[in-house]
PADOTOR-732480 format. One record per residue (C-alpha): residue number from 1; residue in one letter; chain; x, y, z. Coordinates in steps of 0.25 Angstrom, whole numbers, plus 5000, padded with zeros to 4 digits. Each point is the difference from the previous one (the first is absolute). Layout:
PADOTOR-732480
NUM;A;A;X;Y;Z
...
This chain:
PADOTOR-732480
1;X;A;5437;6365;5545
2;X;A;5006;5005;4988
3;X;A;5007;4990;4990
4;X;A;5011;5009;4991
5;X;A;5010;4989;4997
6;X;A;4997;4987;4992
7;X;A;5005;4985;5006
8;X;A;5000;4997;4985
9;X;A;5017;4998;5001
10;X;A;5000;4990;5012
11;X;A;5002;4986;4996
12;X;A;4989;4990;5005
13;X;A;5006;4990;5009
14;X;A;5003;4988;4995
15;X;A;4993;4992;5008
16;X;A;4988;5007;4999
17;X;A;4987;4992;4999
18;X;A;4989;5001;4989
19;X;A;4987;5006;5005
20;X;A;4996;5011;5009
21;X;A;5009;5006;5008
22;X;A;5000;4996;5017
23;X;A;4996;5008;5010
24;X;A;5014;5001;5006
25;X;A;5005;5004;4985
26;X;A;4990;5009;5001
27;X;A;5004;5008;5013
28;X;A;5015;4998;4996
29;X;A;4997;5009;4986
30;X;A;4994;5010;5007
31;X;A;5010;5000;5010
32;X;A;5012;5002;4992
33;X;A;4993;5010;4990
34;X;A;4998;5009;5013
35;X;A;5013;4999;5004
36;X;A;5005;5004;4986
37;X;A;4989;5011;5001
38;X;A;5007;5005;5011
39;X;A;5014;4999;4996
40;X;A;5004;4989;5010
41;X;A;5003;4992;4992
42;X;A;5004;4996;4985
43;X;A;4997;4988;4992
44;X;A;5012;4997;4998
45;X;A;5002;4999;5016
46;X;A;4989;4988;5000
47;X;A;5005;4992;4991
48;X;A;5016;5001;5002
49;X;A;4994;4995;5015
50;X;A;4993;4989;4993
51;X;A;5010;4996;4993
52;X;A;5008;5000;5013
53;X;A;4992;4990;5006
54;X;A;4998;4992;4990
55;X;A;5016;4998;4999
56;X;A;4999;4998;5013
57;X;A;4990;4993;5005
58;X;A;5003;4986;4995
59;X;A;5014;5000;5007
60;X;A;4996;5002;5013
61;X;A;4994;4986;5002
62;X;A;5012;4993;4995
63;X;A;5009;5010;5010
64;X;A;4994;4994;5011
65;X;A;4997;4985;4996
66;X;A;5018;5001;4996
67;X;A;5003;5008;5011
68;X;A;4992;4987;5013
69;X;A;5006;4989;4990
70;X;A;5015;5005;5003
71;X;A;4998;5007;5014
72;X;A;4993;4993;5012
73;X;A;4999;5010;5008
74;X;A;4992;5008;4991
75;X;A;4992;4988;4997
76;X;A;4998;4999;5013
77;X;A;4995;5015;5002
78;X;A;4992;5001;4989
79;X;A;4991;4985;5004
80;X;A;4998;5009;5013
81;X;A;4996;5014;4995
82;X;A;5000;5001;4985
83;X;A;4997;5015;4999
84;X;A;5011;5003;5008
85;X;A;5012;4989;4994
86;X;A;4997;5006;4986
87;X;A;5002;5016;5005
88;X;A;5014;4997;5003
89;X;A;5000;4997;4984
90;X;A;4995;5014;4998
91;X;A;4985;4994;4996
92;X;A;4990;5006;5007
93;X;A;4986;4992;4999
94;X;A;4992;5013;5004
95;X;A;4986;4996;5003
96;X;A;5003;4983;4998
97;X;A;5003;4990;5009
98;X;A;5009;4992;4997
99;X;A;5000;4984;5003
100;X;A;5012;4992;4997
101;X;A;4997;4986;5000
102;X;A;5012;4989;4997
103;X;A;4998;4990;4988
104;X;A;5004;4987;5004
105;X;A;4997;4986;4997
């Protein structure tokens, strides 16, 4: 595979751990640099969708912890299917399974 661009302007992640790189980093690089290769995709795209996530990500547990403390109906919903309770918030669990279980004392 021809490699005529350099990754030399891509910030590390901040996270990023010393050592050798996994093999799930591994396949992610090669990934995205065919994808660039091919023009389906630009750097840019990635990490604004990152970024995306990251800003997002954190919120949705709260969402649906504040929504079942002030309805019980959703509460009610999401302690029988919790997948299905939190699509009607927009948040799709995709592959997961979602368990909700009641902290009481």
């Amino acid at each position: 595979m021809s490699h005529e661009h350099s990754h030399d302007d891509h910030a590390p992640q901040t996270d990023d751990n010393e050592g050798p790189p996994g093999e799930y980093e591994i396949l992610s690089r090669a990934m995205q640099e065919l994808l660039e290769e091919k023009g389906l995709i630009k750097a840019e795209q990635i990490q604004k969708k990152i970024e995306q996530f990251d800003e997002d990500y954190p919120n949705r547990g709260a969402k649906v912890v504040a929504r079942a403390w002030t309805d019980p109906e959703f509460k009610a919903r999401l302690m029988e299917n919790g997948n299905k309770a939190v699509a009607e918030l927009g948040i799709s669990m995709e592959a997961d399974h979602l368990i909700a279980v009641e902290n009481t004392p």
